[in-house]
N, C-alpha and C positions, 0 to 999 in steps of 0.2 A: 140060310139066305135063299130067298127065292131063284130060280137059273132062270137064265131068257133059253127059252126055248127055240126061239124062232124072231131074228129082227125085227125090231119096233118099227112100227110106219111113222108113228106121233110121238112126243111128250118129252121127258126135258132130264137131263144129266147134271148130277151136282157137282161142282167141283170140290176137291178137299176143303178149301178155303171155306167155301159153303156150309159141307157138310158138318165139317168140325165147328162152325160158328152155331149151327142147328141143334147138334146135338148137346154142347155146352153152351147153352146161349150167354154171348156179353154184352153189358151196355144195349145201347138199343135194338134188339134185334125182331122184334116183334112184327114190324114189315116180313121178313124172313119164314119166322113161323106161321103167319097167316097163309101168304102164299103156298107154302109147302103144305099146309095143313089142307085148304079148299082146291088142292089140284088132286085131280083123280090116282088113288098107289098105282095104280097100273100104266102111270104116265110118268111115273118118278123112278128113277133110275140111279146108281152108283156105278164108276166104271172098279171093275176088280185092282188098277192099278192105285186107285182112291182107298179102296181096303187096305192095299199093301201099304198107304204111305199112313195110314192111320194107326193099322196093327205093328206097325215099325216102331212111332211113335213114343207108343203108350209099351212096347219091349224096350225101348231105349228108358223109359223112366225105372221100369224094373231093373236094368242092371244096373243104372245109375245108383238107387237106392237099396239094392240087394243085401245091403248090411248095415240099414238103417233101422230106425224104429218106423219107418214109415212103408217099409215093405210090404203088410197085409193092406193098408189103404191103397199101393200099387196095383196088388193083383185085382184087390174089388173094382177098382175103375177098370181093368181091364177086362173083368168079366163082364163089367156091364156095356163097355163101348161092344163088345161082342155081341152083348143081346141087344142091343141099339141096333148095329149094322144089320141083324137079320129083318128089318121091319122094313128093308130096300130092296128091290130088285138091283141085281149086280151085270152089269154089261160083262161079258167077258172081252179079254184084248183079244183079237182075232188078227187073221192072214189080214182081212178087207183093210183094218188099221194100221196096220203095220205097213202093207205098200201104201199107205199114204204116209204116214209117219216119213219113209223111205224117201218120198220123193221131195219133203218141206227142203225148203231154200236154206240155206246156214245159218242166213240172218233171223229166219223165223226160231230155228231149234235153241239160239240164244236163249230165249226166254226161258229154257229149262226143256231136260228129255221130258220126264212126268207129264207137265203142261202138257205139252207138243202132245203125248203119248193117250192123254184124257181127252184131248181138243181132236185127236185123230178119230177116237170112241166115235164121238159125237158125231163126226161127220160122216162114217162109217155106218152109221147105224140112223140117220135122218133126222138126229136131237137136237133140239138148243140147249147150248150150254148153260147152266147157270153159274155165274160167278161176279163174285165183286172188283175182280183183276180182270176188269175192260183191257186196260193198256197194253197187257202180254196177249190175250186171246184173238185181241181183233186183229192181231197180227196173220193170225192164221186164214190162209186165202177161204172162203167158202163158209168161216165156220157162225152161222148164229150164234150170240152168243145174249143173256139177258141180268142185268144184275137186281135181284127181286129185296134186295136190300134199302136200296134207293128210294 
């Protein structure tokens, strides 16, 4: 996976919800793909907490099925969500994130630590969010957020 080397001034963070919709696309999702596909790679972005909740994911189906016959089609989605993930630049969570994360209201952090923890990325790092969960994100004071779904 690409590393940021040095904070983005521009360009936009997917949220899981996002990402996992892009990379298995369902139902209509081709607004989705377009956008993602005509925005510049070097303006798209993953946060590393995104990674985590997606490689969690796709482990939890492996141990669910660990003694199935469905076990080798387990591992092959997991190989491939791996080789998926590396065609993104990966935000790392940082200190910058983290004292913001720190300072969110109670009633924001409801919405979920992750959220909160991706939405912190974003704001950290000068991105809009992309995501189709308007309702939790615009919670968050400050944070852009855009849903390219729509």
């Amino acid at each position: 996976m690409p590393r940021l080397m040095s904070p983005p001034d521009r360009g936009y963070l997917l949220d899981t919800d996002t990402l996992s919709l892009y990379l298995r696309p369902a139902g209509d999702s081709s607004d989705l793909q377009e956008r993602v596909a005509a925005t510049p790679q070097d303006h798209l972005w993953i946060s590393i907490v995104t990674v985590e909740e997606i490689v969690r994911g796709a482990l939890n189906l492996i141990q669910r099925d660990r003694n199935s016959a469905r076990i080798t089609a387990r591992y092959s989605f997991f190989e491939g969500l791996l080789h998926d993930l590396r065609a993104f630049r990966t935000l790392p969570y940082d200190e910058g994130a983290e004292q913001l994360f720190r300072n969110l209201p109670a009633s924001v952090k409801r919405v979920g630590t992750q959220d909160c923890r991706i939405a912190c990325s974003a704001l950290a790092h000068g991105l809009v969010l992309v995501t189709r969960n308007l309702q939790h994100f615009t919670q968050v004071p400050g944070l852009a957020v855009q849903d390219w779904g729509a």
